[in-house]
ChimeraX commands (.cxc) that place a marker at each C-alpha (Angstrom):
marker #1 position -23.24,5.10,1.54 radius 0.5
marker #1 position -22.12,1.85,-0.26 radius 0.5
marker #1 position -18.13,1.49,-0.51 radius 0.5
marker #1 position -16.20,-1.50,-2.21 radius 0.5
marker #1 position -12.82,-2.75,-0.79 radius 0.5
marker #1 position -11.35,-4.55,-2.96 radius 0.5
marker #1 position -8.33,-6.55,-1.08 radius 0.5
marker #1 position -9.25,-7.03,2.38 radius 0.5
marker #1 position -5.75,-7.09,4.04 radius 0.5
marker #1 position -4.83,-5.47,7.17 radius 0.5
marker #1 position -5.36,-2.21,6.03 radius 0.5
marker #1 position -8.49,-2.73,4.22 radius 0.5
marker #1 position -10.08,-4.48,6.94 radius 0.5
marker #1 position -9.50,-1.58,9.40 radius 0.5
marker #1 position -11.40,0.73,7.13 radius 0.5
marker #1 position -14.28,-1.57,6.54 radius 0.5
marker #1 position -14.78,-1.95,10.48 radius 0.5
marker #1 position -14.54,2.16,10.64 radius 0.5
marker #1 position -17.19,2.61,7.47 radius 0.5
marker #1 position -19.31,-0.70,8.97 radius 0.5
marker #1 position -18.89,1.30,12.54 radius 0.5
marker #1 position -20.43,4.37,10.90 radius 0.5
marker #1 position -23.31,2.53,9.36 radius 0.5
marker #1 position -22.29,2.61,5.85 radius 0.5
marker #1 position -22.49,-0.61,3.75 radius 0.5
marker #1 position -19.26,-1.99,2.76 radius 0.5
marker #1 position -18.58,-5.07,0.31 radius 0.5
marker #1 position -15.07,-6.37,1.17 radius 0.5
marker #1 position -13.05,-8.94,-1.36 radius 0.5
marker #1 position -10.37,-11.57,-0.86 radius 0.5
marker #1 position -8.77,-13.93,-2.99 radius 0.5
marker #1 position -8.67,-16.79,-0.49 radius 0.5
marker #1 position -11.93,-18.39,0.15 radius 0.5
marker #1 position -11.06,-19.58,3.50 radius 0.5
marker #1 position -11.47,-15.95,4.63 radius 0.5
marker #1 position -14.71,-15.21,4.38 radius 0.5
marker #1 position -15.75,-15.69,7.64 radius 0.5
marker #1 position -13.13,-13.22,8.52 radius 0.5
marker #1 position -14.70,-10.44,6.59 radius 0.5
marker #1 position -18.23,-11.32,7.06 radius 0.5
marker #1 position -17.11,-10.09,10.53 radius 0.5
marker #1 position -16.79,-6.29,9.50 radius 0.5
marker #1 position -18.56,-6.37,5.99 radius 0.5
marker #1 position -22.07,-6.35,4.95 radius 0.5
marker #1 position -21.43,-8.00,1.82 radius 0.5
marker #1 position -17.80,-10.44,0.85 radius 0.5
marker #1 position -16.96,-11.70,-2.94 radius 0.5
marker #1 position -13.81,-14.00,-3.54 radius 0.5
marker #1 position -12.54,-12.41,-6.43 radius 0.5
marker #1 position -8.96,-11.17,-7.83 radius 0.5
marker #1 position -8.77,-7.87,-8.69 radius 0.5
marker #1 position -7.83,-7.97,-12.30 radius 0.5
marker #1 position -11.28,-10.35,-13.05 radius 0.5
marker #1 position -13.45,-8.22,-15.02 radius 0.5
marker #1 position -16.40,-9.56,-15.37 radius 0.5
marker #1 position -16.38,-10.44,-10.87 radius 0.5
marker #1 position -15.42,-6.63,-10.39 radius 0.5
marker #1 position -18.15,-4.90,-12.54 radius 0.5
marker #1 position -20.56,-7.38,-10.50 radius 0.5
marker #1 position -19.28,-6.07,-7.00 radius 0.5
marker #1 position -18.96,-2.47,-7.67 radius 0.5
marker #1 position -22.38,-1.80,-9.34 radius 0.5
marker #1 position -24.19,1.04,-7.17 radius 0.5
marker #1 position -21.29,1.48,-4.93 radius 0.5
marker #1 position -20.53,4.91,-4.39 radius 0.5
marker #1 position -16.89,4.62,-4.48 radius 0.5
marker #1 position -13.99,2.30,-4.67 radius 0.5
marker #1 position -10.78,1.60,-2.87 radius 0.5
marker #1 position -8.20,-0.52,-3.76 radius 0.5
marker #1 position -6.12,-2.15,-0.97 radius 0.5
marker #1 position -4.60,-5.14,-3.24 radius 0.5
marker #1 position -1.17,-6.01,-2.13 radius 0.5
marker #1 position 0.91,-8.45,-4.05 radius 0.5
marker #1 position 1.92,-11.65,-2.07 radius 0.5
marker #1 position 5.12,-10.94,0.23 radius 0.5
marker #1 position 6.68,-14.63,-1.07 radius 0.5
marker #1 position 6.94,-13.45,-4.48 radius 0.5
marker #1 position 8.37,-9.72,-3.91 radius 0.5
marker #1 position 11.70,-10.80,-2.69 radius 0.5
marker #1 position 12.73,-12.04,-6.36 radius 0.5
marker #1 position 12.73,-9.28,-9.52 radius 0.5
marker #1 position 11.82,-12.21,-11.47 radius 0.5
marker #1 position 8.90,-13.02,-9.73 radius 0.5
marker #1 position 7.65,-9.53,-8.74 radius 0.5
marker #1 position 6.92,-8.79,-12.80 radius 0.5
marker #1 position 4.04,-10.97,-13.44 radius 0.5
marker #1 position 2.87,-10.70,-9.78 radius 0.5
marker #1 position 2.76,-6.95,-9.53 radius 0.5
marker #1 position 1.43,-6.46,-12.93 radius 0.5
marker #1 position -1.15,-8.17,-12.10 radius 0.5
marker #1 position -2.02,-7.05,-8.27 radius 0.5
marker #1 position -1.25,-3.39,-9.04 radius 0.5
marker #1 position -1.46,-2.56,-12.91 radius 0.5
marker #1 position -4.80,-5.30,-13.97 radius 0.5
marker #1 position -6.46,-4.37,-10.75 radius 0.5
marker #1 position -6.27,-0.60,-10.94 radius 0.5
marker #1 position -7.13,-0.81,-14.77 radius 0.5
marker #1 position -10.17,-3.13,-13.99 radius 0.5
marker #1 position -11.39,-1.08,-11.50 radius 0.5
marker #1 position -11.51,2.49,-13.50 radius 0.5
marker #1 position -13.57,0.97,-16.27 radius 0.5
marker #1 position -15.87,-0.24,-13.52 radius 0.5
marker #1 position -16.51,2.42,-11.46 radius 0.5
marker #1 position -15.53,6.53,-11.94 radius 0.5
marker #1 position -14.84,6.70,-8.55 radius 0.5
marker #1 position -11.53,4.71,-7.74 radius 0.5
marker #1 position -9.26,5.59,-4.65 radius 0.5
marker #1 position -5.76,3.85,-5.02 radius 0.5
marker #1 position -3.55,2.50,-2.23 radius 0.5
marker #1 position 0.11,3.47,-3.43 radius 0.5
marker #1 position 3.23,3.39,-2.65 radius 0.5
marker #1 position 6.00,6.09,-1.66 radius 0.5
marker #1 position 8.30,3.55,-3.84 radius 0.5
marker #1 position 6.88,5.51,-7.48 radius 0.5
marker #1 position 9.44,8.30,-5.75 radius 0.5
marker #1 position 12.20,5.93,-6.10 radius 0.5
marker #1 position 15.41,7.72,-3.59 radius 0.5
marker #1 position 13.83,10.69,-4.21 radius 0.5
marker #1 position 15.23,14.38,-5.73 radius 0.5
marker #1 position 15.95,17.40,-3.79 radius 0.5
marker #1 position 15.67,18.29,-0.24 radius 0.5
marker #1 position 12.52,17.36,0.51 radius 0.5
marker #1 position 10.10,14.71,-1.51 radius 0.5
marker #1 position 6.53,15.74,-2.05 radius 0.5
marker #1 position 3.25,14.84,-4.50 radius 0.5
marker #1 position 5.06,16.95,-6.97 radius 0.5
marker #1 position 7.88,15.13,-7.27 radius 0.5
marker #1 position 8.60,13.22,-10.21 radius 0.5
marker #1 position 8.11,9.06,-10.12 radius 0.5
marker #1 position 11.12,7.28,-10.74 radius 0.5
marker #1 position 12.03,5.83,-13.75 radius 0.5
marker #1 position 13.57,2.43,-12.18 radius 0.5
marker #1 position 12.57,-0.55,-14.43 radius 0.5
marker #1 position 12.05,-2.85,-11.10 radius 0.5
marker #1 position 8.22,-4.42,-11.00 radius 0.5
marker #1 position 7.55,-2.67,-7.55 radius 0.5
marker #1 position 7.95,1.29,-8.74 radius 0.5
marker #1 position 6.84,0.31,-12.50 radius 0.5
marker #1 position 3.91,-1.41,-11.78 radius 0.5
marker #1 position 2.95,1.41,-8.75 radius 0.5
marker #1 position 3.09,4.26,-11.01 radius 0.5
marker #1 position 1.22,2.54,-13.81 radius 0.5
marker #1 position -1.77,1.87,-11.33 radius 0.5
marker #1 position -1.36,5.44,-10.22 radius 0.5
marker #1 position -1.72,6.69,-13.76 radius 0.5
marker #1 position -4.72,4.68,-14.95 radius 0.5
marker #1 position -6.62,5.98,-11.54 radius 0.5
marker #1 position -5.52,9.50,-11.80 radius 0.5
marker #1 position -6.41,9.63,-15.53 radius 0.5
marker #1 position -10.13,9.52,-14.79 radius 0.5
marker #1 position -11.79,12.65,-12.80 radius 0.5
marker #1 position -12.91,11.00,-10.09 radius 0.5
marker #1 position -9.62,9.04,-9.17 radius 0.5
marker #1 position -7.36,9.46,-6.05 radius 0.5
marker #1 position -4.13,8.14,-4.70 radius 0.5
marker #1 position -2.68,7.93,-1.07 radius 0.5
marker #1 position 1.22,6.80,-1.38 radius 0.5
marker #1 position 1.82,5.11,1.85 radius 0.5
marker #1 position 5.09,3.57,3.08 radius 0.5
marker #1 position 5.82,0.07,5.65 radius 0.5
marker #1 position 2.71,-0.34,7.11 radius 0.5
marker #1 position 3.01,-1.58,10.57 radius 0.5
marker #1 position 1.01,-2.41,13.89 radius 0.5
marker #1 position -1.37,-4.70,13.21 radius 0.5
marker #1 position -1.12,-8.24,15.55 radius 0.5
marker #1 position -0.52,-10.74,12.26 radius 0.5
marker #1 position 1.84,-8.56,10.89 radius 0.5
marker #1 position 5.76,-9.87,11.54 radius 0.5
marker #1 position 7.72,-7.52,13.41 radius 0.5
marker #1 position 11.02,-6.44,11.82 radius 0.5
marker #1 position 13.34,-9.05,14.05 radius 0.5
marker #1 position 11.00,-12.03,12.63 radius 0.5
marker #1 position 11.24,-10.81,9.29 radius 0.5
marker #1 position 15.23,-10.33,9.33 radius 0.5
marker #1 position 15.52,-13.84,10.76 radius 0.5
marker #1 position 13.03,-14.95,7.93 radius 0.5
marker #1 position 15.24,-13.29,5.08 radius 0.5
marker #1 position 18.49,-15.31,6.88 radius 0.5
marker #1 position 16.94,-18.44,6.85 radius 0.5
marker #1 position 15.32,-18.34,3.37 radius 0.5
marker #1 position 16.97,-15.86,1.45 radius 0.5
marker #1 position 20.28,-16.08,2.49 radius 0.5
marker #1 position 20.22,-12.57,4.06 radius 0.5
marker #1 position 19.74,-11.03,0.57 radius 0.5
marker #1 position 16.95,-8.56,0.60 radius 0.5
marker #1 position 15.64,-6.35,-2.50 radius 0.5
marker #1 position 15.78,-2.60,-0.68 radius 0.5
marker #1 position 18.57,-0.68,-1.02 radius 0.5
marker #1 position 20.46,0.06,2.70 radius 0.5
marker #1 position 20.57,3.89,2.41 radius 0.5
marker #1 position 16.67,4.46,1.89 radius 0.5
marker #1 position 14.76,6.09,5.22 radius 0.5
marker #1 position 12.35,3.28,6.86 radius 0.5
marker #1 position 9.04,5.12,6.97 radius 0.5
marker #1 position 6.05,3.51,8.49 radius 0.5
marker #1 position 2.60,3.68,8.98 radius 0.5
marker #1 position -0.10,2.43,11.21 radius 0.5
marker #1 position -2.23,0.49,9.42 radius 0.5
marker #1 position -4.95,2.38,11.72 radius 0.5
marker #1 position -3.94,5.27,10.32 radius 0.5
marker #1 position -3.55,4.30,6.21 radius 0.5
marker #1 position -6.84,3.42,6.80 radius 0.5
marker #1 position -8.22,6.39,8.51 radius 0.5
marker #1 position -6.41,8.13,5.55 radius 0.5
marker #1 position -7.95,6.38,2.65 radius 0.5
marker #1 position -11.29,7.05,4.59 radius 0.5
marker #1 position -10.20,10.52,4.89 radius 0.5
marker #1 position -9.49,11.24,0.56 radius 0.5
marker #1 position -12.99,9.38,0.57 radius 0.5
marker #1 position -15.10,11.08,2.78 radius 0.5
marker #1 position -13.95,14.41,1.94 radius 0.5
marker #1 position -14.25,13.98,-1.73 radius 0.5
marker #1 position -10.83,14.33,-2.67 radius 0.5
marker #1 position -8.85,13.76,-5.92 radius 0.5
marker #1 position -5.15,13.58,-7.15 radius 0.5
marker #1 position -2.05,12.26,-5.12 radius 0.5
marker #1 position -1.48,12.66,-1.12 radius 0.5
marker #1 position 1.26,11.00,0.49 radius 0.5
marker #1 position 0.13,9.55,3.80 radius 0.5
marker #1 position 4.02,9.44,5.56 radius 0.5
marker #1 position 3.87,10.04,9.46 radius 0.5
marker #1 position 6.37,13.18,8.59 radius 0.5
marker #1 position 7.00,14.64,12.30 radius 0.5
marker #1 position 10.72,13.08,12.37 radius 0.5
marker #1 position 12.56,11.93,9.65 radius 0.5
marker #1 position 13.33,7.90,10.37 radius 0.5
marker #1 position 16.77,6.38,10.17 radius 0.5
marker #1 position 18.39,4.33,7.30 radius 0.5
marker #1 position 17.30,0.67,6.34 radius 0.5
marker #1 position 20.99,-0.01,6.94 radius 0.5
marker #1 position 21.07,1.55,10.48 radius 0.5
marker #1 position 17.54,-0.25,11.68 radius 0.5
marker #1 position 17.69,-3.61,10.50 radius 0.5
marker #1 position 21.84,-3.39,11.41 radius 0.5
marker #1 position 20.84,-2.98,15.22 radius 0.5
marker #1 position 18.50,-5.65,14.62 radius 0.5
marker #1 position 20.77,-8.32,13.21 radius 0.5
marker #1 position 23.51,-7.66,15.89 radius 0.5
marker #1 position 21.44,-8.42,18.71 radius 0.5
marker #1 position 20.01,-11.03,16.77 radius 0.5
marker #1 position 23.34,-12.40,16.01 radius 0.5
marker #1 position 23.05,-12.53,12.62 radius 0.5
marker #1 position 24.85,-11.07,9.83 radius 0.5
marker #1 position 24.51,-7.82,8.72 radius 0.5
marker #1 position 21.96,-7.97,5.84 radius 0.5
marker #1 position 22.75,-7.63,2.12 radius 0.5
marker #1 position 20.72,-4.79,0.51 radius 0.5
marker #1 position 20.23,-5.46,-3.28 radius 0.5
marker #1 position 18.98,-2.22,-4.03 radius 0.5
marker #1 position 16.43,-3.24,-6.54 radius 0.5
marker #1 position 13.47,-1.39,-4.47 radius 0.5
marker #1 position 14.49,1.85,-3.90 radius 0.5
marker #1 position 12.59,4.31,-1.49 radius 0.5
marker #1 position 13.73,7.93,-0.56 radius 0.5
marker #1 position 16.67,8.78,0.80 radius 0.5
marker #1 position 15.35,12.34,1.57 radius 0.5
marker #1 position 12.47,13.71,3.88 radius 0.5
marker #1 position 8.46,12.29,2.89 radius 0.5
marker #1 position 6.14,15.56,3.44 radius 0.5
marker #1 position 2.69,14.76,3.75 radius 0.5
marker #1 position 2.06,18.37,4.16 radius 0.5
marker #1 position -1.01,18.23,1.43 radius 0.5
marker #1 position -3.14,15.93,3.06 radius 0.5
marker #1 position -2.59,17.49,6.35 radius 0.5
marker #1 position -3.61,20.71,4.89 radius 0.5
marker #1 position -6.65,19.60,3.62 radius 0.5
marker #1 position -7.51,18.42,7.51 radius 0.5
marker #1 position -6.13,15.19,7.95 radius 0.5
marker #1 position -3.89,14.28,11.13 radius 0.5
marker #1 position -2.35,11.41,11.64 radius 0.5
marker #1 position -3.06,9.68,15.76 radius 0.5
marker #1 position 0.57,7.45,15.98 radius 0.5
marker link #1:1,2 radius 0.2
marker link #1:2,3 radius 0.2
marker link #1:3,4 radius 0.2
marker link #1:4,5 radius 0.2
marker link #1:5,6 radius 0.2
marker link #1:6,7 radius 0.2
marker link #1:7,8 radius 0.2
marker link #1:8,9 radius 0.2
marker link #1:9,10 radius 0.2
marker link #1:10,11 radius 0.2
marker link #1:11,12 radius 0.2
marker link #1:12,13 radius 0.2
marker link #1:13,14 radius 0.2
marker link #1:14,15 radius 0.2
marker link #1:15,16 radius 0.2
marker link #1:16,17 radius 0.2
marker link #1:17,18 radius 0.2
marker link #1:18,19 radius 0.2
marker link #1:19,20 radius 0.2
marker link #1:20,21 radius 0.2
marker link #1:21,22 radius 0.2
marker link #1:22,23 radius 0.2
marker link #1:23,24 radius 0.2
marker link #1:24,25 radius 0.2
marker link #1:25,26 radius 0.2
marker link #1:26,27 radius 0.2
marker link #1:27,28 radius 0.2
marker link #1:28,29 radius 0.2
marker link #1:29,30 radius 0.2
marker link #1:30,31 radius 0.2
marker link #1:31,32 radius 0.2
marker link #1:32,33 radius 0.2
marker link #1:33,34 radius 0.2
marker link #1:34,35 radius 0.2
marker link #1:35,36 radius 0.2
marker link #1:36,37 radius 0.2
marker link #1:37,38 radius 0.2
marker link #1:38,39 radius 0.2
marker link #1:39,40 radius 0.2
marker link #1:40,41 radius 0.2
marker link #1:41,42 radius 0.2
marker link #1:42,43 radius 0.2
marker link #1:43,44 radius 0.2
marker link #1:44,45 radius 0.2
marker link #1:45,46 radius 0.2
marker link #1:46,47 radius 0.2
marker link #1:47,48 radius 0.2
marker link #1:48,49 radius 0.2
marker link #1:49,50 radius 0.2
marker link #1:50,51 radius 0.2
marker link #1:51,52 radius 0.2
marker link #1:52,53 radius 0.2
marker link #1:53,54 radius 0.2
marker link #1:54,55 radius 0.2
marker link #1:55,56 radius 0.2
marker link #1:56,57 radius 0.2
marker link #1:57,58 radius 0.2
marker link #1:58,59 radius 0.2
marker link #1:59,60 radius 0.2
marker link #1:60,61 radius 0.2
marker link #1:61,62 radius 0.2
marker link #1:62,63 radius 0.2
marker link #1:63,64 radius 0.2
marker link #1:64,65 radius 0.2
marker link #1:65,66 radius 0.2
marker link #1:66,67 radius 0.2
marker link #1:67,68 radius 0.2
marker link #1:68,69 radius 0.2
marker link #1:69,70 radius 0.2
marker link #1:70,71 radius 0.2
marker link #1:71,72 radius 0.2
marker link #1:72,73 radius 0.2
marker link #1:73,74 radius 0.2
marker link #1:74,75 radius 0.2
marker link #1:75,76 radius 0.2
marker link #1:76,77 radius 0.2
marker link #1:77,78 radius 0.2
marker link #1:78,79 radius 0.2
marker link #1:79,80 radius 0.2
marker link #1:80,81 radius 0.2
marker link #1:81,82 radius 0.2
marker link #1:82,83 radius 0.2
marker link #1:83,84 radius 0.2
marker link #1:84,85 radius 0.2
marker link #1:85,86 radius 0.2
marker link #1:86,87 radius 0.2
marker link #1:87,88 radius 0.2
marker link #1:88,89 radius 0.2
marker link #1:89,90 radius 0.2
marker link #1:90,91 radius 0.2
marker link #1:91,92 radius 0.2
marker link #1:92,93 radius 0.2
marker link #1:93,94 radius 0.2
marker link #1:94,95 radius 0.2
marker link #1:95,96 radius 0.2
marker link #1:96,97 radius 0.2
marker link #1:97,98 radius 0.2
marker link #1:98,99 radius 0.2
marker link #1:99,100 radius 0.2
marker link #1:100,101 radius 0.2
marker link #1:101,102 radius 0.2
marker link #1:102,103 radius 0.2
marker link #1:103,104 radius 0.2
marker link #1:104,105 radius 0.2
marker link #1:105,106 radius 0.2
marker link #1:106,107 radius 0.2
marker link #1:107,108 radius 0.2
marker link #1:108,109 radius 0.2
marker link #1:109,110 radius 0.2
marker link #1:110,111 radius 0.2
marker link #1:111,112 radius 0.2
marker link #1:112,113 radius 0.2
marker link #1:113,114 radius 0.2
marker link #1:114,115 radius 0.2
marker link #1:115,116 radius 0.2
marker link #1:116,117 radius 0.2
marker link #1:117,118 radius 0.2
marker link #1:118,119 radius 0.2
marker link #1:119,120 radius 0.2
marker link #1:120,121 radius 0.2
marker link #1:121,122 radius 0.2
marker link #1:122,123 radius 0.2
marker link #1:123,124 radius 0.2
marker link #1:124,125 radius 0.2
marker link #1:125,126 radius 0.2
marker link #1:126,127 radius 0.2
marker link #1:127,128 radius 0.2
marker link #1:128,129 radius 0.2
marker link #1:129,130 radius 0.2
marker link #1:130,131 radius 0.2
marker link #1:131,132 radius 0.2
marker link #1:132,133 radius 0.2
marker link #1:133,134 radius 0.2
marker link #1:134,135 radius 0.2
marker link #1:135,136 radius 0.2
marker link #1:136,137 radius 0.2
marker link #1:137,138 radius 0.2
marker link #1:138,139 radius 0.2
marker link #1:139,140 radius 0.2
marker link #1:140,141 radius 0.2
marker link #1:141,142 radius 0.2
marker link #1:142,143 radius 0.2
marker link #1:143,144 radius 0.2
marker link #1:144,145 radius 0.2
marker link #1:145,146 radius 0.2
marker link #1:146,147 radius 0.2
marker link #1:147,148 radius 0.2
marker link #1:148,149 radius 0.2
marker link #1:149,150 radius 0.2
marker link #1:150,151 radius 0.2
marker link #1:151,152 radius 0.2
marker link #1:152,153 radius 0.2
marker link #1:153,154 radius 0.2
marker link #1:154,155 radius 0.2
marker link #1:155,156 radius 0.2
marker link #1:156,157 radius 0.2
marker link #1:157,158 radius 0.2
marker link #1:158,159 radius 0.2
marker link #1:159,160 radius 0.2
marker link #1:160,161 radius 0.2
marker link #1:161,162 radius 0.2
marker link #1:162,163 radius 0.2
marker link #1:163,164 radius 0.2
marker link #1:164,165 radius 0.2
marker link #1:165,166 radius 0.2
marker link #1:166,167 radius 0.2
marker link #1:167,168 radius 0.2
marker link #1:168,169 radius 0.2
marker link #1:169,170 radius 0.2
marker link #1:170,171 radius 0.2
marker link #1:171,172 radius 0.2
marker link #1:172,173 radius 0.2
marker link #1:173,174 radius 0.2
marker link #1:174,175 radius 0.2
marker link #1:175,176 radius 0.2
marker link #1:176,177 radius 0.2
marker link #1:177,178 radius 0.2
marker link #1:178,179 radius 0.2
marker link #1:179,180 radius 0.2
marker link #1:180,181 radius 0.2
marker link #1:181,182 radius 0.2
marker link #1:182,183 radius 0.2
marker link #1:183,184 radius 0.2
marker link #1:184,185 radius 0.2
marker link #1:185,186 radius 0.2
marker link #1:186,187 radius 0.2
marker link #1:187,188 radius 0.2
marker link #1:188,189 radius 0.2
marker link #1:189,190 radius 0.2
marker link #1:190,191 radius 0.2
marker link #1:191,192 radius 0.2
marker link #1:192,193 radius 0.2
marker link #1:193,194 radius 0.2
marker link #1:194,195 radius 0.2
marker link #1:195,196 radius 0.2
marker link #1:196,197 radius 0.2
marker link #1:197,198 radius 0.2
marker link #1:198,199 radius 0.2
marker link #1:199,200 radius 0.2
marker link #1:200,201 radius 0.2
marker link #1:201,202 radius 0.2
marker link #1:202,203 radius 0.2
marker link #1:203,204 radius 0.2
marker link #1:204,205 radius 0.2
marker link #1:205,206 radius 0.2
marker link #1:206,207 radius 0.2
marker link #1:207,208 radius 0.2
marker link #1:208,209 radius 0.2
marker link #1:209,210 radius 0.2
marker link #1:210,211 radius 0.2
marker link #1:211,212 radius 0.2
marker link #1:212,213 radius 0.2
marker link #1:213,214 radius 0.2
marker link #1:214,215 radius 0.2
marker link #1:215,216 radius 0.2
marker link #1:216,217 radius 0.2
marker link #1:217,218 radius 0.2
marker link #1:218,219 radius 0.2
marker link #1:219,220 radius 0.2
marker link #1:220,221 radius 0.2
marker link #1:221,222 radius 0.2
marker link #1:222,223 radius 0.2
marker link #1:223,224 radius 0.2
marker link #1:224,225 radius 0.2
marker link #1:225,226 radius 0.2
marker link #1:226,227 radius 0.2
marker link #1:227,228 radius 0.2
marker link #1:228,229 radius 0.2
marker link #1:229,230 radius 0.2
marker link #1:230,231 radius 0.2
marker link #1:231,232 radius 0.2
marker link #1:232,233 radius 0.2
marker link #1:233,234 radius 0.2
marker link #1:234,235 radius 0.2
marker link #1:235,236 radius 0.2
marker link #1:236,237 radius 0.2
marker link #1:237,238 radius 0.2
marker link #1:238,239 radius 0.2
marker link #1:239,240 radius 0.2
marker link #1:240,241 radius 0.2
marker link #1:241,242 radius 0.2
marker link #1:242,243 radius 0.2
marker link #1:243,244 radius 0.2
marker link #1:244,245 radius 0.2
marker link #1:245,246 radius 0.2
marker link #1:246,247 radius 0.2
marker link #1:247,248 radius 0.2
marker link #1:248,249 radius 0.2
marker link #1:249,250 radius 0.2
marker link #1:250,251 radius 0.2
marker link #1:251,252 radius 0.2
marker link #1:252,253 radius 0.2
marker link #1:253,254 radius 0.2
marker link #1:254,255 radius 0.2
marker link #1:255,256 radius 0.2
marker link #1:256,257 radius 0.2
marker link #1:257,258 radius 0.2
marker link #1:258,259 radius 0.2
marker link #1:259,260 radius 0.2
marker link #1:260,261 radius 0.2
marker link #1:261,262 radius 0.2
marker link #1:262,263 radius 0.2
marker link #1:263,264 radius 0.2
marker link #1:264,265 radius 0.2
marker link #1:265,266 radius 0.2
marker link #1:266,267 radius 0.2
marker link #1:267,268 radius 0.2
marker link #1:268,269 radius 0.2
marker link #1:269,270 radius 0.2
marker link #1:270,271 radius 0.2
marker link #1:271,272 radius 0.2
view
């Protein structure tokens, strides 16, 4: 089989090392040059492209026999609303439209923020998206429904992803948001910090893909239900010494229980 990542990150480069592992042929993309060398490590084939380029994505995905998108708008400009419009527009939004009019065959990495705090007891893939006008759930949900609006298209809505050795662990990233944001951060404090694995978002995605699925799975390690932004990153900052953080509420993520109860239905378990 031929796949197409398009956005190598963490995530995306775990699943090409599992498909190149398996002896499929996988074309990986990045929009830094200075990466290539990385990819050419665990793809056959590596384009520098963005994913909202047209004409570059048509080029890449010709005889694949499916597509996942793994874009993930740059962490420096998601801490400001102002920012996060034109940069998740075109990360999420362009990319997800480029990609259906490519290829009929376009699996979407998500985000459990389309469910915004969530309604009733327990949050599943029928639960409605949220109508927040922040960039982050907007922008989510309009990728979502430009893949899901073609027959072949999939979603996986995936919270924090976590694990992987260049990712920052939470103490480095609340003494980041002291020193350059002030403390000020753009989640709201009483939202429940799911994570993922990045192993495991990626054995997920290859998962939907290998077995031929379609429509929405969330892919939310559901065995306990995690404690409160406010609660984690509080513990954090005391033995830190810092401040207690300042939760701005603009992203909101649910407040109530993630089931992932679909996907593990269909056979999927998750390993951490």
């Amino acid at each position: 089989m031929r796949y197409v990542i398009i956005g190598c990150g963490n995530v995306g480069m775990e699943l090409a090392r599992r498909w190149t592992a398996a002896g499929h042929r996988v074309t990986g993309t990045t929009t830094t040059p200075g990466r290539v060398g990385e990819l050419r490590e665990v793809c056959s084939d590596v384009a520098v492209l963005r994913g909202s380029d047209r004409a570059a994505v048509q080029r890449v995905v010709e005889e694949a026999d499916a597509v996942v998108l793994t874009v993930s708008p740059r962490l420096t400009r998601s801490f400001d609303a102002a920012q996060r419009v034109a940069e998740y527009a075109d990360t999420l939004t362009a990319s997800a439209r480029t990609a259906v009019e490519a290829h009929p065959r376009v699996v979407f990495t998500s985000s459990v923020s389309v469910y915004g705090a969530g309604t009733g007891a327990v949050v599943d893939e029928d639960t409605p998206v949220t109508g927040d006008p922040d960039a982050s759930p907007r922008n989510f949900a309009a990728a979502e429904a430009a893949v899901l609006a073609t027959a072949g298209g999939a979603v996986v809505r995936i919270p924090d992803v976590y694990g992987h050795p260049r990712d920052m662990d939470y103490p480095t990233r609340v003494k980041l948001a002291h020193e350059m944001l002030g403390g000020s951060v753009p989640f709201s404090a009483e939202a429940l910090l799911y994570r993922i694995d990045y192993r495991d978002a990626a054995a997920a995605l290859g998962f939907v893909v290998g077995e031929g699925l379609t429509g929405i799975y969330n892919a939310v390690p559901d065995a306990v239900a995690p404690r409160t932004n406010a609660e984690v990153f509080g513990e954090i900052c005391a033995a830190g010494g810092w401040p207690p953080l300042t939760f701005r509420g603009e992203i909101r993520t649910p407040t109530v229980p993630v089931s992932s109860a679909k996907l593990r239905a269909a056979g999927f378990a998750f390993a951490r």
